[in-house]
N, C-alpha and C positions, 0 to 999 in steps of 0.2 A: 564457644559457639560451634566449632568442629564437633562435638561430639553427638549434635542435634541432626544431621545429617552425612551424606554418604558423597566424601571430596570427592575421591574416585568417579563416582557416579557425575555428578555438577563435571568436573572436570571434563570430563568425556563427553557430555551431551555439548556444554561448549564448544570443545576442539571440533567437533561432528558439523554446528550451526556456520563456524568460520570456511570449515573446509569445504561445504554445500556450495556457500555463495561465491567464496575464491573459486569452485567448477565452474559455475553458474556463472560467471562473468567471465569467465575464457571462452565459455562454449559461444556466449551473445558476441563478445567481440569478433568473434568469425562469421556469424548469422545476421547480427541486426545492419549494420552497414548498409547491406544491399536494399533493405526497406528505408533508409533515410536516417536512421538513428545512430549514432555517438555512443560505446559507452566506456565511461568511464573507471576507470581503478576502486576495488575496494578500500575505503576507511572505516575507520574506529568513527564509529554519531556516538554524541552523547545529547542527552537534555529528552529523549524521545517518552514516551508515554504510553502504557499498556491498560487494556479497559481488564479490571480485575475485581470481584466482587462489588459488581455495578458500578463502577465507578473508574475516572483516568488515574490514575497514577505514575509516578514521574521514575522513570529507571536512572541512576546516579549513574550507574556503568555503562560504558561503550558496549555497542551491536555493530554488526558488521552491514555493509550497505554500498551500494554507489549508486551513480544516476544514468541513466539513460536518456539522455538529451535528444530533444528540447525539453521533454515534461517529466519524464517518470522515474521516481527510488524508487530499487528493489534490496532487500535486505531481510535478518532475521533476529527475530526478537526469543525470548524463550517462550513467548506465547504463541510465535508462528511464522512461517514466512509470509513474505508480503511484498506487495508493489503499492504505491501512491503515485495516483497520478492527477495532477495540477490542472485544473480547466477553469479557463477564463468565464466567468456569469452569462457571460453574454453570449456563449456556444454552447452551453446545456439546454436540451429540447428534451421535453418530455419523452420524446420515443430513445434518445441517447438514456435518459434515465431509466426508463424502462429494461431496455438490452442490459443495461449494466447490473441493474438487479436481480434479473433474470440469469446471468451469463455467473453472478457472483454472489450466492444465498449468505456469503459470511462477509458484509461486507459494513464500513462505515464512510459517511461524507462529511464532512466538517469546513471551516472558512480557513484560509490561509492565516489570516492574523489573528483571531478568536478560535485556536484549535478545537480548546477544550470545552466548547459550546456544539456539539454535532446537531447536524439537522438530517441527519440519518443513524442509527445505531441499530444495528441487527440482533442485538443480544435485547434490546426496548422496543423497538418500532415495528409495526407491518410495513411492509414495502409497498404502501400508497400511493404512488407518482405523486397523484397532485399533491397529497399534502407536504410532500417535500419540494415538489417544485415552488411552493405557495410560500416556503420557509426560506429558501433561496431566494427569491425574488425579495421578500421583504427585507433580505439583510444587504447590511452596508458592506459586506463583504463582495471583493472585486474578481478572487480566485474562492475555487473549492479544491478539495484539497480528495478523489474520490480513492478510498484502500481497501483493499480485498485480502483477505487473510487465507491462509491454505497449510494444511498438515504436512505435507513434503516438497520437496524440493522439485519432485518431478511436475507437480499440478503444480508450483507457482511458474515454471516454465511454462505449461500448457496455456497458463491466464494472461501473463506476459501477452504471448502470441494471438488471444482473443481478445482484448482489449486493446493491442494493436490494429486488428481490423475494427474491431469496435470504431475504435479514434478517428481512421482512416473514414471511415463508412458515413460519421455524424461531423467528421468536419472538424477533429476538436486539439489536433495538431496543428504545431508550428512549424510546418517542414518546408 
């Protein structure tokens, strides 16, 4: 199997994704505080899922991540970096939906307990409001679960920071 690709290479893009988010979470633990947020230590996630030739699929390997409490992981996949952040059904308003699609063109919604059923997917869907608020409302889902994906490490900070005012703005923190 080695001989199909370049370790060196894998290796590197690795050690690159761990040492992003190890910055990235010394830099927040200095910064986010003073806005109300918590954040926590890097782990090893396992079990997570990358949207891959139309479809989820399940990563058996650990990615690097932590949370930023009360609501949101940030972390990196080899697909991308990213934040998820957790909102309760009942503090999603149409214009919160709006801003965030707007603020976030790569972006997907899903339910906390039925992941792998999104009721948004950027790579399938227009960014309709109502049709996704109309998919939200009808499901028995209690959290959604909203991710935003980004190429580098410097824009998942910059989205971090805008979907913190976002949160602030629509009410959708637990602070």
């Amino acid at each position: 199997m080695r001989g199909k690709f370049d370790v060196r290479a894998v290796h590197e893009f690795l050690n690159k994704l761990w040492e992003d988010v190890f910055t990235l979470n010394e830099e927040l633990k200095e910064e986010l505080p003073r806005f109300g947020f918590k954040v926590e230590d890097v782990e090893e996630v396992f079990g997570a899922y990358l949207f891959l030739d139309g479809e989820w699929r399940q990563m058996l390997y650990p990615h690097p991540a932590f949370e930023v409490k009360p609501q949101i992981e940030v972390g990196a996949t080899p697909e991308s970096y990213y934040f998820v952040v957790a909102v309760p059904k009942e503090k999603i308003s149409e214009d919160f939906l709006e801003a965030f699609l707007e603020a976030f063109p790569k972006s997907f919604i899903y339910g906390s307990e039925d992941f792998l059923n999104d009721v948004y997917n950027c790579m399938r869907d227009s960014p309709l409001s109502e049709e996704i608020i109309k998919r939200i409302h009808e499901s028995s889902e209690k959290v959604f679960q909203f991710e935003a994906n980004f190429d580098d490490v410097e824009k998942l900070k910059e989205g971090l920071f805008k979907v913190i005012e976002l949160g602030k703005r629509f009410e959708i923190f637990d602070l």
